[in-house]
N, C-alpha and C positions, 0 to 999 in steps of 0.2 A: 490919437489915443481916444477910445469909446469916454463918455461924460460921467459911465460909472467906474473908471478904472484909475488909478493913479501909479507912477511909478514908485517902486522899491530897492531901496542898497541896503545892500548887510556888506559891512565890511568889518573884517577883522583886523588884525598887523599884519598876518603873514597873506591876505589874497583877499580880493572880492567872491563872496559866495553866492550873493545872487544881488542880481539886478535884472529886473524885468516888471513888466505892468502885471498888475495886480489887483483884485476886485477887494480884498479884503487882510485886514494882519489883525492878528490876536497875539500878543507881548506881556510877558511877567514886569510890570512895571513895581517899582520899589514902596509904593504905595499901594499894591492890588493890580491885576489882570487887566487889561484894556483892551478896546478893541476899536481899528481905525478903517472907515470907510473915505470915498473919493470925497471932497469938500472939505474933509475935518476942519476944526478952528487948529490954528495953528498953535502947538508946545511943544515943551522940552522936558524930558522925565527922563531919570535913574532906572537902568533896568538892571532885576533881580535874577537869579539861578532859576532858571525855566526853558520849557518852549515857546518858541516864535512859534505862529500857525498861518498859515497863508494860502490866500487861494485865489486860482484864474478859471473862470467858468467851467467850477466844481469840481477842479482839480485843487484837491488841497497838497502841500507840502512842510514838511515840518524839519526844525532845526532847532537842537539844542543850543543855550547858548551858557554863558558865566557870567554875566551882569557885562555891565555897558552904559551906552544913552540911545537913547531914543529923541531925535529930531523929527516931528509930525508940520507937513506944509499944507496946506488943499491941493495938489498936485502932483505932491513926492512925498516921502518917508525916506530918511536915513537911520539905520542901525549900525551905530560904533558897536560892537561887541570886542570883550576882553577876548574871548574864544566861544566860536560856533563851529558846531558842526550838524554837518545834513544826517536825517535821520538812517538813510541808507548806507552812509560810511560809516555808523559807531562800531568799533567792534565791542559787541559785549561780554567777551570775554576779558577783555584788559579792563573793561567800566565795572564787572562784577570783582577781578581782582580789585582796583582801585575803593571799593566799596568794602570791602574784606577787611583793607590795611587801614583805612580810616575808621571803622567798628574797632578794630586792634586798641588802636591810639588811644581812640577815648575808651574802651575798660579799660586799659593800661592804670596801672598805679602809679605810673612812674610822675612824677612831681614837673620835671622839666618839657613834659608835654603841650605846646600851645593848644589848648582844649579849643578855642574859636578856628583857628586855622584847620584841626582837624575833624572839627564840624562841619566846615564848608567845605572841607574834600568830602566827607559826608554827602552833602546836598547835592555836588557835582555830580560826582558817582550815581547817584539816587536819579537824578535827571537824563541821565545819560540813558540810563537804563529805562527810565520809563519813556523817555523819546523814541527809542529803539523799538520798542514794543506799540508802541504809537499809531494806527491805519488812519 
């Protein structure tokens, strides 16, 4: 492995999504955006409703994800994600429905509404969609 690269895992429940060396990751962490080069000091952070962004000699790649952890080493990176997906699988048409029925939810009047739960199908939606759209 080159001195500027380190390896990367995204793993979710249902499948490894990538794993491969990597010159750089940019991650919605739960406190603010971050971004991890080869060396990092080693942490552990909460990740938020965003894109991962990543790239191997100037090929970038991008993946939605639903919050997670983020494990940072000087040689590796692991991403638990709840749910990621690559930007070239979303379909945005089920991401623009999903955005649709979560706007529904919250003007809904209706009392028995979890207004939090359907905020964050909100932000999913919302992410999905601008992932997609993402070069």
């Amino acid at each position: 492995m080159p001195e500027n690269t380190f390896h990367l895992k995204i793993i979710t429940p249902g499948k490894v999504l990538a794993s491969e060396d990597v010159d750089t990751v940019e991650a919605p962490g739960i406190d603010g955006e971050f971004q991890i080069l080869a060396g990092h000091t080693p942490f552990l952070t909460g990740l938020d409703i965003g894109p991962v962004i990543f790239s191997k000699s100037g090929q970038r790649s991008l993946i939605s994800i639903s919050g997670g952890f983020c494990e940072v080493m000087p040689d590796k990176t692991v991403i638990l994600a709840q749910a990621a997906e690559l930007s070239k699988d979303i379909d945005k048409s089920r991401a623009e429905e999903a955005r649709k029925r979560a706007k529904k939810r919250l003007e809904s009047d209706d009392d028995s509404i979890d207004e939090a739960r359907a905020k964050k199908a909100l932000f999913r939606a919302l992410n999905r969609l601008r992932v997609a759209d993402m070069k």
